[in-house]
C-alpha positions as MATLAB code, in Angstrom:
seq = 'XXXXXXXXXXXXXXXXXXXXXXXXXXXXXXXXXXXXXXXXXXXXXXXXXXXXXXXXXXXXXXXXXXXXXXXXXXXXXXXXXXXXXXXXXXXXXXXXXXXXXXXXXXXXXXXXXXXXXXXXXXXXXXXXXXXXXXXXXXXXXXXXXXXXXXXXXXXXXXXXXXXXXXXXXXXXXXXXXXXXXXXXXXXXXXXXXXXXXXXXXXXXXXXXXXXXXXXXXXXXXXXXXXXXXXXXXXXXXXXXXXXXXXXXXXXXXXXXXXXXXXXXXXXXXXXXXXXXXXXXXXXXXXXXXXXXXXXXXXXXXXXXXXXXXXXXXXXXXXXXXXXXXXXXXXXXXXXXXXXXXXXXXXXXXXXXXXXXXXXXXXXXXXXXXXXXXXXXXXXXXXXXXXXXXXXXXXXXXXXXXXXXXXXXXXXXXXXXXXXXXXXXXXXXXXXXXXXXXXXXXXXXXXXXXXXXXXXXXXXX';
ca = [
     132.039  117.435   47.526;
     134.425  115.354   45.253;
     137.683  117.220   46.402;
     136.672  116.822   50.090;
     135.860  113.276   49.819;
     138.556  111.548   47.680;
     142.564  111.932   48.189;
     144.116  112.722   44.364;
     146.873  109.918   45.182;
     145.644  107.269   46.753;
     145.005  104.969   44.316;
     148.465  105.599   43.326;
     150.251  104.897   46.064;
     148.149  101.517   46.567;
     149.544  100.949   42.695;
     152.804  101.604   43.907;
     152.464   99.062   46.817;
     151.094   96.314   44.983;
     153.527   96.385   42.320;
     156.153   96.171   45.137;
     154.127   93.062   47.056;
     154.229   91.343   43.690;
     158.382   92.438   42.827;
     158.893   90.640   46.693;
     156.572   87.707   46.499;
     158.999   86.726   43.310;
     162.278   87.434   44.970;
     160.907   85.108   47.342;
     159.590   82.478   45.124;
     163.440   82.598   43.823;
     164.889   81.970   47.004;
     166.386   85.909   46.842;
     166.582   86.196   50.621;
     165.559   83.849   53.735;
     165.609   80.755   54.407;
     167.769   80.482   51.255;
     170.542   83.405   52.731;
     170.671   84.080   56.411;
     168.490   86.284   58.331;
     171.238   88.766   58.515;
     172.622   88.625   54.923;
     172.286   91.498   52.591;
     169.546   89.622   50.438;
     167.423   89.400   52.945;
     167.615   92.989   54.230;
     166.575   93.473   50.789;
     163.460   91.201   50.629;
     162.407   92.771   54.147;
     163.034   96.223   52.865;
     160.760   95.642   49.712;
     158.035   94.300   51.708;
     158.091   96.444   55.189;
     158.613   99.832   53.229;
     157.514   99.142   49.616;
     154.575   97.167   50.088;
     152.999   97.415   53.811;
     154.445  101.381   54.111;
     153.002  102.888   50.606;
     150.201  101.481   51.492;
     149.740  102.304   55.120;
     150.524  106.066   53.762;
     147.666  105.860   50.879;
     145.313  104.559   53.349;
     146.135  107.417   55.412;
     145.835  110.072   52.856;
     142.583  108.760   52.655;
     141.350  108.235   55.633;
     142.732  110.794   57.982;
     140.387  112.988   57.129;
     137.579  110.275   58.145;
     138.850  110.035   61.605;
     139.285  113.757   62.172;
     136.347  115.238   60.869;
     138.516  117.819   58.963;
     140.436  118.245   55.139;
     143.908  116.955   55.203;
     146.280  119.477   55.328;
     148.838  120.393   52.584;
     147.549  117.833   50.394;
     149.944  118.985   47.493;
     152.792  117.010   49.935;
     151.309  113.540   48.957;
     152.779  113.364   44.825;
     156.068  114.790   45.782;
     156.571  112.637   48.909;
     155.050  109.215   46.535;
     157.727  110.138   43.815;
     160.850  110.473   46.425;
     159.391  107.275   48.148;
     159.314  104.809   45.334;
     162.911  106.410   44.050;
     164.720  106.009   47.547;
     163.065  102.754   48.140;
     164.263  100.896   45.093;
     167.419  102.831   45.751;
     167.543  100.828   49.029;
     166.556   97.634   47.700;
     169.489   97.848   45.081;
     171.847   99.367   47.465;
     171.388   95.927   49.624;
     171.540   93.777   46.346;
     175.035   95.486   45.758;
     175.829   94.380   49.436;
     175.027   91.044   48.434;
     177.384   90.915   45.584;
     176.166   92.514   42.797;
     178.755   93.618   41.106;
     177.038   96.851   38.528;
     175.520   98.338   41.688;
     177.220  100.556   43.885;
     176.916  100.462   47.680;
     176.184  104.074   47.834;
     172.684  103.561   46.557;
     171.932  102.232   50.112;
     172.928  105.676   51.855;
     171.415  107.810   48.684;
     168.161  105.353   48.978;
     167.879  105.525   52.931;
     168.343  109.752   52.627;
     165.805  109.942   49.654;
     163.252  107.966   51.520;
     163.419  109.423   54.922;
     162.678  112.697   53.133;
     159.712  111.127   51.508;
     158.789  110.121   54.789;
     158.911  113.223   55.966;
     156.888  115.195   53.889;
     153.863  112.748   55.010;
     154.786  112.931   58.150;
     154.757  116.676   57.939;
     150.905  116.441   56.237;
     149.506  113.918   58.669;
     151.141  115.357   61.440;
     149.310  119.208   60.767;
     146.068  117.563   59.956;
     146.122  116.031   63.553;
     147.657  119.086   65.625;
     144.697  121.210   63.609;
     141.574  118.496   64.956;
     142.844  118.498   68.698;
     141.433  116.914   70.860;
     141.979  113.732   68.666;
     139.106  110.972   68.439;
     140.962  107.672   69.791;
     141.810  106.008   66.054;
     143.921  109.525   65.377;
     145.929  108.889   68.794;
     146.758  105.484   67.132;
     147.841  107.101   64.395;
     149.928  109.591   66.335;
     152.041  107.456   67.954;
     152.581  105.029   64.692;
     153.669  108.175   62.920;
     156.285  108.726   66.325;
     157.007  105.094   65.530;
     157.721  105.904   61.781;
     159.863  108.846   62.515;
     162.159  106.696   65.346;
     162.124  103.958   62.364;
     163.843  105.950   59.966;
     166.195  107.717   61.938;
     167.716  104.196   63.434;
     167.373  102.977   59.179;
     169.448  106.204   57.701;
     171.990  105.291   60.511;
     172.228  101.853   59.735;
     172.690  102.401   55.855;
     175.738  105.073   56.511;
     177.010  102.465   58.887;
     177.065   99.384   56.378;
     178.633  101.343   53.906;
     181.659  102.534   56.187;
     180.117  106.175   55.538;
     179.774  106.547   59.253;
     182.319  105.205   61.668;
     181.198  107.032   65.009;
     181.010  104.636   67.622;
     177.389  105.271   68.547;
     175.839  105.028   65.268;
     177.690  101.616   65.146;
     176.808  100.147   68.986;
     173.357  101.586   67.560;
     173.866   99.385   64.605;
     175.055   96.097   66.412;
     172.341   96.528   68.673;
     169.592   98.299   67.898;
     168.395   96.134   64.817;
     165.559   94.515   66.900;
     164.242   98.043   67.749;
     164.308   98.946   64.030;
     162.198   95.865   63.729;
     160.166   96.675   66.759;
     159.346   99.931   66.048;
     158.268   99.683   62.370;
     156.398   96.535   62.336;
     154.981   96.734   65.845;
     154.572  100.706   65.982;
     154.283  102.379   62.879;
     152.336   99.790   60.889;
     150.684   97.509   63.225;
     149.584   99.932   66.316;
     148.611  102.610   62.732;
     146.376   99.471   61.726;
     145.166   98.611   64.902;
     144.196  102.116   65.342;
     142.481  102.688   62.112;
     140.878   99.066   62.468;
     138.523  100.651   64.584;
     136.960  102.812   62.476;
     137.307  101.232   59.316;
     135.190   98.133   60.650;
     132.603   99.495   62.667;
     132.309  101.925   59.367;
     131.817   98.854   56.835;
     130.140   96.699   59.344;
     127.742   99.139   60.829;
     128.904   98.638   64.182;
     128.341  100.972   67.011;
     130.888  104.049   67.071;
     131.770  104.730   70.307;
     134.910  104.830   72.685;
     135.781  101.688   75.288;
     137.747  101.927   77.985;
     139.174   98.851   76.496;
     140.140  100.403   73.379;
     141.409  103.531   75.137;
     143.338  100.707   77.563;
     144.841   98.961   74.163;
     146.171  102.605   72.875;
     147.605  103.081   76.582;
     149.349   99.955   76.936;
     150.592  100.108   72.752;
     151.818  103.333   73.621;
     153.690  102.867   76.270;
     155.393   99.677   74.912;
     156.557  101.454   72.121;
     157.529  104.563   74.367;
     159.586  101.992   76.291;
     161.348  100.249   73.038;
     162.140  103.956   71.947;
     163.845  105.293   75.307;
     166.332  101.726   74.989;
     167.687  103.582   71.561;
     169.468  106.365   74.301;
     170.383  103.197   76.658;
     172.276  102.010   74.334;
     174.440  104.958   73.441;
     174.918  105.671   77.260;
     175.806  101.844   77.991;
     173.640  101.617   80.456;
     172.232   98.494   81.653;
     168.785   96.694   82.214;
     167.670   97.087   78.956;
     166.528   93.528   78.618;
     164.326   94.054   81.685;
     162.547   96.786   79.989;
     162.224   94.600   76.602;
     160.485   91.947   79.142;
     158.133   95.215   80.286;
     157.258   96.541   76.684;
     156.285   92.888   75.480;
     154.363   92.193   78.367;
     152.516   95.226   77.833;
     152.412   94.659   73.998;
     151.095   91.372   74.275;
     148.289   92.291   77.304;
     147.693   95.186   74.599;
     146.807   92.538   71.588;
     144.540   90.250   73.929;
     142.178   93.423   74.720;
     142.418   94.072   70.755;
     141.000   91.205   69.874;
     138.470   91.113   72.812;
     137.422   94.342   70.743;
     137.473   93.616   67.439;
     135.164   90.445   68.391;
     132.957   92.978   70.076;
     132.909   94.762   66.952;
     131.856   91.699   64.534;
     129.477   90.728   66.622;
     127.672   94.288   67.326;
     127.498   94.633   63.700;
     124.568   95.705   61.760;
     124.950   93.739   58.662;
     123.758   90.545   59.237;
     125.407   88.903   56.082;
     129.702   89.987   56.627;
     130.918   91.564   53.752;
     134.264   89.401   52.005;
     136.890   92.491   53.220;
     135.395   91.765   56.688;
     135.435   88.041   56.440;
     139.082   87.942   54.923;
     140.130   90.165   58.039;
     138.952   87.346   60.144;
     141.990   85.358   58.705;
     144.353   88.817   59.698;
     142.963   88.599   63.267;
     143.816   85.303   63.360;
     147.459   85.474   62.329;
     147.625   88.700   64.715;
     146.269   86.277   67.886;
     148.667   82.992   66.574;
     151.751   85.227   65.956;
     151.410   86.763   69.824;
     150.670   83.235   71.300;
     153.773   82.177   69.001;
     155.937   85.001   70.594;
     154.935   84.090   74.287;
     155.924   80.698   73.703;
     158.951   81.106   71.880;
     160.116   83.571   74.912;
     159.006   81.393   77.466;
     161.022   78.224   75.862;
     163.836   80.582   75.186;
     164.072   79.587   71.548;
     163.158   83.174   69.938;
     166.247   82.812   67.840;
     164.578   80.074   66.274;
     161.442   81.308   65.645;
     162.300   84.784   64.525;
     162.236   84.199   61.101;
     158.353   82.200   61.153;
     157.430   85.289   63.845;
     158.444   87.623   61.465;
     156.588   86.317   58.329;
     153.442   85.443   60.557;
     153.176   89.380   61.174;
     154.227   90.484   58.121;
     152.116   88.353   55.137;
     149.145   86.897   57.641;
     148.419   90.125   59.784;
     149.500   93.072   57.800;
     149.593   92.108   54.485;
     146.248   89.904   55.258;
     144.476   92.803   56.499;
     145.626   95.145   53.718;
     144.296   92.853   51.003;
     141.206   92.651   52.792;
     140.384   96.424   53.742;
     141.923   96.970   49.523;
     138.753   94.702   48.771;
     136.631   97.091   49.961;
     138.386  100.442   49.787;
     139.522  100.343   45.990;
     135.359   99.876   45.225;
     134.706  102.188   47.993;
     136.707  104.832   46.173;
     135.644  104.338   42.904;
     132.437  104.521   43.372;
     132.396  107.551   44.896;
     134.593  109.342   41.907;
     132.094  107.476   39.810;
     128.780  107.123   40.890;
     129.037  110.156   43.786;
     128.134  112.557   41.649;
     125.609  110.617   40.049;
     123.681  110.035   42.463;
     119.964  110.872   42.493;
     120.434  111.611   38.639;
     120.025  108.111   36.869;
     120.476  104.901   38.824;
     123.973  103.616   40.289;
     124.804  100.766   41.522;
     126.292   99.849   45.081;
     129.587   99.805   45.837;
     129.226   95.902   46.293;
     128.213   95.838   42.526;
     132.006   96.553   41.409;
     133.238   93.168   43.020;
     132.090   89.726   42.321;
     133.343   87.897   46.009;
     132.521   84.394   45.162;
     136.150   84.635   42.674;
     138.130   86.796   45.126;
     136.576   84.269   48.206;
     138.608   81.502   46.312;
     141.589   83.491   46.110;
     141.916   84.904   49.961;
     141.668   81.217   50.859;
     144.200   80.170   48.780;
     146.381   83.530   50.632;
     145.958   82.362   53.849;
     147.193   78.374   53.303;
     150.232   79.462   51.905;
     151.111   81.759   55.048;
     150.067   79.300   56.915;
     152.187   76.641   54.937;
     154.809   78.930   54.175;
     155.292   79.857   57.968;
     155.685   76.315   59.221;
     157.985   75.773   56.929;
     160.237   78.726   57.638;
     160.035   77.137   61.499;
     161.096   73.740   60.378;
     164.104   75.269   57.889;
     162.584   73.887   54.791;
     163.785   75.957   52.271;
     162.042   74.215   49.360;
     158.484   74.139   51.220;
     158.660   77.957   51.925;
     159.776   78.590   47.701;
     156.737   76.142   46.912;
     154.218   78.233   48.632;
     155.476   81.294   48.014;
     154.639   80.379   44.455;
     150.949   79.810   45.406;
     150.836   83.015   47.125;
     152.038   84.872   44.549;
     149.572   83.305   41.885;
     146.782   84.316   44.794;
     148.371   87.853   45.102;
     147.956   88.402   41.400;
     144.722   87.466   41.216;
     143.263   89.789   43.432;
     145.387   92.178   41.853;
     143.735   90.829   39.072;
     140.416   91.865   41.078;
     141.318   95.148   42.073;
     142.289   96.212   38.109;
     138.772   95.088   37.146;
     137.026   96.797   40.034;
     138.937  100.257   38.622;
     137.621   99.149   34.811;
     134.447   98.869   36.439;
     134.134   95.302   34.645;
     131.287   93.664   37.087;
     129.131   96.451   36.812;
     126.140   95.299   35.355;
     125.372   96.829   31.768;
     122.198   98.277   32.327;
     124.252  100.192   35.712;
     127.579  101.543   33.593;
     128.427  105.013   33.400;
     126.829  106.913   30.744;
     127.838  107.782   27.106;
     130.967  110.312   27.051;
     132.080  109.398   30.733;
     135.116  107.942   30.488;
     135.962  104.489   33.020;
     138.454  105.878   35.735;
     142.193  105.708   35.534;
     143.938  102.543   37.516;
     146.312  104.837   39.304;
     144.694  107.851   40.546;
     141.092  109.735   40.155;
     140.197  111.385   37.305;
     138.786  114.863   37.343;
     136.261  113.825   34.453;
     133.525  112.892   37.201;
     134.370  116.241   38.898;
     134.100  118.593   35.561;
     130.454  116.492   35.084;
     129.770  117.113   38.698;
     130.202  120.887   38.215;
     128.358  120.950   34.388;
     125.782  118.799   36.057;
     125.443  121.507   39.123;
     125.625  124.198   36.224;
     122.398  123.118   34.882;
];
């Protein structure tokens, strides 16, 4: 059925993202942020703040919206959350953005947009948390991908709560002296937390499914993938439980930092063990370009964690932070969700196109809405710039890291580029386009056009 297969607001939320991938990929290309300001200046918090929660974060919760469902075997749960909670989102994340601009010396913005933006947003949050969280409680016992999910949505909620009190401390809106030691202190588990726990270990987690799914690789549980979700878990468990260290005072918190990123890392090398299993136990003999282009995500994932061993082992993290940092952001996360958006934009247009067409006049497949020769090109061109861009930000070459931000953001636009046409349904071949009176979808969310033919069609 069309309302039990497609989420109303996905493809908005994905439109959401992308607009704010492209609004940070110029604020980078114009030296807004770091290398150009410090790591710690205002205009960077800004830049990381656009990508971590309007990019990777929109689009982590679309994907979920979508895909929940798949890993539960159930209807997601108070669906009529998703358009408020997208609409108090995109308002208290721009809110934030600006609130750090005004930080940064912008003189027609006032400071207390960084308080308002940080409140609006963690109610956003909140209401997805709310859906997500119900749809899992109602599918116990959860398959393995839905415990990943769990704890990156305990992740998300331990993220916020440390960002609100950060953004009443900066403003001088809060002067209790635990939210500032938690301030002073506790940025690194901010970091930790949302780009380790609520978006990678989410990823990780829905990884599984989504490739063996696409690839047509066996479905079943490992005790190395139930390992991974063990060890993930109880890294981030550990990062979480330093958040009350630090308000107590108490000491041999850096010990436990050494514990959680042992276990992190030993987490990641099983990962990938899997995910190899996974490619090679596929199906599909001929790899499909969203599951080629992940190949370059994996990559960054197993580079970044051999990056972050070294770096702690030479004692020079301080140095590498900032190339760490943009390794897992743009070539892991942002890699992967260009890929997976490769296949899961056509995936869901088809089915609010074609689904309901089926076995009525012929359709085409879902590979049909893509040409991957053009977007091959561009996904190369992606993945030099991070990699160019990243060595770069390691040697302090501020010019380098503008230059190829540049090229990424031409090669981010033109999959964008790819993704619009996909939803105009411009590579369909002609004899395979919808029929007379059926209008092409909408870019931003489904229409209910193919479900009022569904039903007329059913009718008859």
């Amino acid at each position: 059925m069309f309302g039990a297969t497609l989420s109303r607001w996905t493809m908005s939320y994905f439109a959401a993202a992308l607009i704010f991938l492209a609004i940070g990929e110029m604020m980078m290309v114009l030296g807004f942020g770091y290398p150009v300001s410090a790591i710690e200046a205002p205009e960077t918090l800004a830049l990381v703040h656009t990508i971590a929660l309007g990019w990777l974060s929109l689009l982590m919760a679309g994907a979920l919206l979508q895909f929940v469902p798949v890993l539960v075997g159930r209807p997601l749960s108070l669906p009529s959350l998703a358009l408020p909670a997208l609409v108090l989102l995109v308002v208290g994340i721009t809110s934030l953005v600006l609130g750090f601009a005004s930080l940064a010396g912008a003189d027609s913005l006032s400071p207390l947009l960084l308080p308002f933006g940080a409140t609006v947003t963690i109610v956003g949050f909140g209401l997805l948390v709310i859906v997500f969280a119900v749809t899992l409680w109602q599918a116990r016992p959860l398959p393995l991908p839905a415990r990943f999910v769990a704890v990156g949505l305990g992740s998300l909620v331990a993220t916020i709560a440390l960002g609100g009190t950060y953004a009443f401390v900066l403003v001088g809106l809060s002067d209790a002296q635990a939210a500032i030691d938690l301030t002073l202190e506790g940025l690194s588990l901010h970091a930790a937390l949302g780009l380790g726990g609520w978006l990678s270990f989410t990823t990780m987690g829905v990884s599984y499914r989504l490739l063996t799914m696409f690839m047509l690789s066996p479905e079943r549980e490992r005790q190395s993938s139930r390992i991974v979700w063990a060890l993930g878990a109880a890294a981030l468990g550990i990062v979480a439980c330093i958040v009350p260290m630090i308000l107590s005072g108490s000491a041999g918190r850096f010990v436990l930092l050494l514990v959680a990123a042992l276990a992190g890392v030993i987490a990641i090398g099983i990962y990938m063990v899997d995910i190899v299993r996974i490619y090679r136990g596929r199906k599909r003999k001929r790899i499909e370009l969203n599951s080629r282009a992940g190949i370059g995500a994996f990559a960054a994932l197993t580079v970044a964690t051999v990056f972050f061993v070294a770096l702690v082992v030479s004692g020079q993290i301080e140095r590498g932070v900032g190339s760490l940092v943009y390794l897992v952001t743009f070539g892991w996360l942002t890699g992967m969700g260009l890929a997976q958006l490769y296949k899961i934009v056509p995936f869901i247009t088809w089915l609010e196109c074609y689904g309901p067409l089926l076995g009525r006049m012929p359709t085409p497949r879902v590979q049909d809405l893509v040409v991957e020769v053009r977007a091959a090109f561009w996904f190369r061109v992606y993945y030099l710039t991070v990699i160019i861009a990243s060595t770069a930000l390691y040697l302090d070459t501020a010019l380098l890291f503008r230059a190829s931000s540049f090229g990424q953001l031409i090669a981010v636009n033109a999959l964008l580029w790819e993704f619009v046409a996909t939803r105009r349904l411009s590579n369909v071949p002609s004899n395979l386009q919808l029929p007379s009176g059926f209008a092409r979808p909408h870019l931003f969310f489904p229409s209910f056009q193919s479900r009022r033919w569904h039903e007329r069609g059913r009718a008859r």
